[in-house]
N, C-alpha and C positions, 0 to 999 in steps of 0.2 A: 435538779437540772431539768427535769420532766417539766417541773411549770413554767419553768423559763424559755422552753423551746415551743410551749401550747403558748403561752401571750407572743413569741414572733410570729408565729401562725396565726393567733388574732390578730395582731396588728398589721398584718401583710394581708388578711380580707378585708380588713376596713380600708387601706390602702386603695385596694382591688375595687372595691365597692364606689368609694371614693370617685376614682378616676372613672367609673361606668356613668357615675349622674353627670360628670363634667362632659361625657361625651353625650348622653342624651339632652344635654339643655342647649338653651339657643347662646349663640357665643359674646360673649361681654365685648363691652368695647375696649380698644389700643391692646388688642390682641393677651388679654390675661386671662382666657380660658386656654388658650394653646401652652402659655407659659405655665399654667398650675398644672396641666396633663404633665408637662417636660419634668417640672418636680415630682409630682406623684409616681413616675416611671423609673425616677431616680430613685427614689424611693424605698420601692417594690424592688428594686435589682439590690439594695443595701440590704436587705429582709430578707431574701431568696438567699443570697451570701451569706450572712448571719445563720441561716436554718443553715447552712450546711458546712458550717464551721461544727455547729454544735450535736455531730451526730454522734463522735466521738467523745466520753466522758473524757474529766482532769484524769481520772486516777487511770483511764486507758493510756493515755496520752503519755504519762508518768510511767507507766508501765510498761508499756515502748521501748524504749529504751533496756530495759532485759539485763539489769547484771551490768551492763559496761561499765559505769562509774567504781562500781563497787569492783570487778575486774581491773577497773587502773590502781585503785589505791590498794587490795592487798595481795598485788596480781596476778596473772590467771594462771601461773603454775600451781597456787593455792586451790583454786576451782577447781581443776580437773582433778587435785586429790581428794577435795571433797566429795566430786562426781562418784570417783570411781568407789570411795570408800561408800556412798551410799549404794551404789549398784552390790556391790561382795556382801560387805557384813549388814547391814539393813539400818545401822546406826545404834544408838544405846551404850549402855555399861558391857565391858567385857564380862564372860560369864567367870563366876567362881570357880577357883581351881581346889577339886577335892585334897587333905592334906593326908 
């Protein structure tokens, strides 16, 4: 996921870079330096979006969510006995009773 968020960050300063020559060069004629600035801006705003969609991993995303699905299907009067049986006895095999 790391390389994938580093190439929208490359590809949002080539973008960047991009639209800087378009504004230092002298302007084309029937106005198509204005119109590539308009897309290269579109662009850059797609990329910016994109990098911040992906600050969040899948498995955070998935993770989100917390138990509720699993709370509806075997539900959550089950959970809180689990809960509490983890907090009392720690979990495990009961212990052996001397005979």
């Amino acid at each position: 996921m790391a390389s994938n968020r580093a190439s929208l960050v490359a590809l949002r300063d080539l973008i960047a870079d991009t639209d800087l020559t378009l504004e230092t060069i002298q302007d084309l004629p029937q106005n198509r330096t204005a119109h590539c600035r308009e897309n290269l801006r579109a662009a850059l705003a797609l990329t910016d979006d994109l990098i911040k969609q992906q600050r969040m991993t899948a498995a955070a995303v998935l993770g989100h969510k917390g138990g509720s699905t699993t709370a509806k299907r075997i539900g959550v009067e089950h959970c809180r006995r689990m809960a509490a049986a983890r907090k009392t006895r720690g979990g495990g095999r009961p212990r052996k009773q001397a005979e």
